[in-house]
N, C-alpha and C positions, 0 to 999 in steps of 0.2 A: 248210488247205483249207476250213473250217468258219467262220471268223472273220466272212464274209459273214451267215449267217444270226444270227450275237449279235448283229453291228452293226443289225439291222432288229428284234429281238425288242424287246416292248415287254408289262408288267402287263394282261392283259384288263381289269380294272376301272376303272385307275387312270389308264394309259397313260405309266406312268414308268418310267423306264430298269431293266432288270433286270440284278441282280448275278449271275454265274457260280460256281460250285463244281464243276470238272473231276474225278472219282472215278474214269473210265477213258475212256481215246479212244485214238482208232487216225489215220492220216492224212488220213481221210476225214471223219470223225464223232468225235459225243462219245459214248460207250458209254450210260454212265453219270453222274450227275451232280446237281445244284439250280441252280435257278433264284428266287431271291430279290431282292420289290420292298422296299424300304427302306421306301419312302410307307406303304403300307398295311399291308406285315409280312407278305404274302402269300408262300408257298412254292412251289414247281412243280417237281414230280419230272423226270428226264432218265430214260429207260431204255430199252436195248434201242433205244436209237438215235436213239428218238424222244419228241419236246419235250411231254410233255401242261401242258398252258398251257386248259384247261377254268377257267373263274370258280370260288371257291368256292360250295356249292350255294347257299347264303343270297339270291347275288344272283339266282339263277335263278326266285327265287320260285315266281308260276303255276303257271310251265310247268317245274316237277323232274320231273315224271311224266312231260308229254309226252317229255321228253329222254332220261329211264331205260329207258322204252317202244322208243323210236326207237336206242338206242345199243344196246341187247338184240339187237332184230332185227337189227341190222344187223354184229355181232357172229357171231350165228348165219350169216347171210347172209356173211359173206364165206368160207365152207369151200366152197360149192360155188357162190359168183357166178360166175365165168368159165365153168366147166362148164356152168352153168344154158342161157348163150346159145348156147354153141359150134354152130356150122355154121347158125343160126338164120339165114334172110335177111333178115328182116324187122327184127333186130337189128344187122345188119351194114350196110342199107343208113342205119340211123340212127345209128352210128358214121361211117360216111364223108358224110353229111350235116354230123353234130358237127365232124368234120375240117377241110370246110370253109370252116364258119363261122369256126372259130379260123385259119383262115388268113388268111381277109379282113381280119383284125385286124394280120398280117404282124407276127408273135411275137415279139419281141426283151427284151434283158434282162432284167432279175428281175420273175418272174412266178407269181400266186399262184392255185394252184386250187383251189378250194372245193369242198367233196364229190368230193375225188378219188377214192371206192370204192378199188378196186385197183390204179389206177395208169394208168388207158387213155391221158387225156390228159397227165398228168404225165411220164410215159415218151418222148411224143411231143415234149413240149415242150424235154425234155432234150436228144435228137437232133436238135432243131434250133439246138441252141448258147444256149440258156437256162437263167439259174438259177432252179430252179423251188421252191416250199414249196409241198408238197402237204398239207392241209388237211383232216380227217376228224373225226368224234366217234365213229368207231369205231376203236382199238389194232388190231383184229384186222386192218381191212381196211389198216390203215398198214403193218400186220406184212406184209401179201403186197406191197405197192410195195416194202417194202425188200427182201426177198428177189429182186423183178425186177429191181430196180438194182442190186443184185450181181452178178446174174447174168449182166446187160447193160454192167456196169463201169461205174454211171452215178451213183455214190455223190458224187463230189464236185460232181455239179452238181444235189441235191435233199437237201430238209431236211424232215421229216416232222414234223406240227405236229397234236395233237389239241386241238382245238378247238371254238368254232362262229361259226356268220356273224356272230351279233350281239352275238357278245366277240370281236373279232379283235385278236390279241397282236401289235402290230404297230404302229411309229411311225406319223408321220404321211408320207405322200408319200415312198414307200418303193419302190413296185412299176409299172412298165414297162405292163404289161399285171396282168387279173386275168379270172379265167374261173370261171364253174361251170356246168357240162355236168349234161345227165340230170337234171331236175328238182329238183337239191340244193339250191334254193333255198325250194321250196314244202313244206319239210320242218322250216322255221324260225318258231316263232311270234314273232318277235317281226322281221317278213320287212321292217318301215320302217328300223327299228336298224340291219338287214342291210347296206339298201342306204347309209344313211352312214355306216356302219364302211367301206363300201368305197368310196366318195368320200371319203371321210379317208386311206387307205393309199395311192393311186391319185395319184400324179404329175400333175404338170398337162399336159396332151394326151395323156396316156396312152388308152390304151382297154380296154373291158371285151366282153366275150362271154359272153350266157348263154343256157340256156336251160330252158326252165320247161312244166309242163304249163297247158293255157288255160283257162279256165272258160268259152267263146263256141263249143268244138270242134263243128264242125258236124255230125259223126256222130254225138256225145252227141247229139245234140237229136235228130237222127232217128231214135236206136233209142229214145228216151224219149217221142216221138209215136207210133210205129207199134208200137210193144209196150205205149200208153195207160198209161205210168205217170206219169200227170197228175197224183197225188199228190205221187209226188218230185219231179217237175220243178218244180213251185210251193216245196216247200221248196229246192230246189234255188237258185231264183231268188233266193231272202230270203240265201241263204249261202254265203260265200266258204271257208268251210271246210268241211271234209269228213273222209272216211278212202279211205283207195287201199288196195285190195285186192290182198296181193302170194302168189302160191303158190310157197313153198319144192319145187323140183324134189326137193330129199335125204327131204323127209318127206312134201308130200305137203300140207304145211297150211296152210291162207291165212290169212295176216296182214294185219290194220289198222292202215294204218299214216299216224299224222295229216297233212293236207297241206290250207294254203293254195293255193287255183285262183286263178290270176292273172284278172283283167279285162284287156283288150289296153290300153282308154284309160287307165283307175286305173293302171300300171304303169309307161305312158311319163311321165304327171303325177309319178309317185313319182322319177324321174330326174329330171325336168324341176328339182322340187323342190331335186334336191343340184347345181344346178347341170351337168347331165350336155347335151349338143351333140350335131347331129348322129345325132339318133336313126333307128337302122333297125329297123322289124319284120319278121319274115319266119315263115312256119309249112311245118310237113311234119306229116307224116301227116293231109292235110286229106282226100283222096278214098280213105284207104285207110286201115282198123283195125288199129294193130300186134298182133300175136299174140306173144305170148313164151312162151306155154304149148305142150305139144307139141310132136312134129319138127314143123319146114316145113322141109324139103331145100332146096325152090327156090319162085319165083313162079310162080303159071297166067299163062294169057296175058292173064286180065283183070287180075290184079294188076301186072303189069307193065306194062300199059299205064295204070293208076292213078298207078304209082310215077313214070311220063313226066309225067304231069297234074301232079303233086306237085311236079318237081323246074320245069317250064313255068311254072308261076304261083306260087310260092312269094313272091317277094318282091313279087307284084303285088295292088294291092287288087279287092275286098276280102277276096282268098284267103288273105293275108297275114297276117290275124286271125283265121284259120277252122280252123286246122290243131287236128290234139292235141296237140301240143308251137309253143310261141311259142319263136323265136328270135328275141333282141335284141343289135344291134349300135352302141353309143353312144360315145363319145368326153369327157373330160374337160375 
């Protein structure tokens, strides 16, 4: 039942066929096990079900620290992520926005999500009859997808792959569709590699879905006018990068956490680049600030008639670049 996911595994570095050593499997999965490239001599542990397939550090140069930073938090972060949103509306209506965007993509065959957290869209994708490799640099958060594919009896159609975007372990023209939801893109320094590892894996007419936070968000600007911090926003202007400020609900403690902010035109150019057709932009949360901190039970009635605004002109310009999250819709 597993056999699908060796046939597409591929050396992050080298991108040469990798040797198996089965140490324990059951009918769904390999337990246990190595993954050895011949080319380069590279190793890759199997455990606990899932593939870690991470470059060795050497090549990560730079950015080891940004990765060590970001695999930490998000480590910690996955004991109380689902909990964090629950009943949250403001997070739910941005799940069912994500929903569907991957819809419009009309899901089929082997299909690879990229920061799949705990399983939101990978779950999804499962139940609609796709083979999915869900895709993390955090163990912990792979560990809760697998426990919900058990749960959900969804083990033979997902393969859990710790990884990152811009070492993707994976042949060439391999994957149906590819998706990464919830900013897991702008979490990547090295976010140009990103996107031709994934025009490398990615089928030809295949399609991709992402989406990303914008650096053009039009409510950034206006609380950085009207609360005059004219300082930042001029450094603001010079830099695509940043830090995102995240508060763990369990303690209590805000983390920084490093993120590339897309440009809307830089972004469609960076496609245009691999070759990518057919490009859509589209933005949400343009006329209204997602809150994740705190209850919000439910929307006021301004907020809800914002979220109408939002869902009205979404895909229209020049609303379309103006959102806090950019959703891009392109084709191979």
């Amino acid at each position: 039942m597993f056999e699908w996911i060796l046939d597409i595994l591929a050396c992050p570095v080298c991108n040469n066929s990798l040797e198996t050593k089965i140490l324990k499997e059951n009918d769904e999965e390999i337990i246990y096990g190595t993954l050895k490239c011949d080319l380069c001599n590279a190793k890759y542990p199997i455990t606990d079900g899932i593939f870690n397939l991470l470059p060795p550090k050497r090549h990560l140069k730079n950015h080891l620290a940004k990765y060590r930073r970001l695999l930490r938090f998000y480590d910690r972060f996955s004991e109380t992520y689902d909990e964090q949103y629950l009943n949250n509306p403001f997070f739910e209506y941005q799940r069912s926005v994500e929903n569907r965007i991957i819809n419009l993509t009309s899901p089929c065959g082997t299909v690879l999500d990229i920061g799949c957290g705990t399983g939101k869209q990978t779950l999804l994708l499962a139940l609609k009859g796709c083979k999915v490799v869900g895709l993390d640099i955090s163990k912990r958060m792979l560990k809760r997808v697998r426990e919900k594919a058990k749960e959900q009896k969804l083990m033979d159609k997902i393969a859990l792959v710790k990884a990152t975007a811009d070492f993707l372990p994976f042949k060439k023209l391999v994957f149906d569709r590819v998706y990464s939801i919830y900013a897991a893109l702008n979490h990547v320094p090295k976010y140009k590699t990103a996107f031709k590892k994934i025009g490398q894996v990615l089928k030809n007419n295949g399609k991709i879905a992402i989406t990303v936070i914008n650096k053009q968000r039009i409510l950034w600007w206006i609380y950085s006018l009207t609360n005059l911090k004219l300082n930042f926003l001029r450094k603001a202007l010079r830099q695509n990068d940043g830090y995102l400020r995240i508060r763990l609900a369990k303690t209590g403690k805000l983390h920084d956490i490093w993120t590339h902010f897309y440009n809307p035109k830089k972004l469609k150019k960076i496609l245009e680049e691999e070759k990518f057709q057919n490009i859509v932009l589209g933005g949400f949360f343009t006329f209204l600030r997602p809150k994740y901190d705190g209850k919000h039970e439910k929307f006021t009635r301004m907020e809800e008639l914002l979220i109408y605004l939002d869902r009205k002109f979404r895909w229209k310009k020049p609303f379309n670049t103006l959102g806090y999250y950019l959703a891009i819709i392109a084709k191979k």
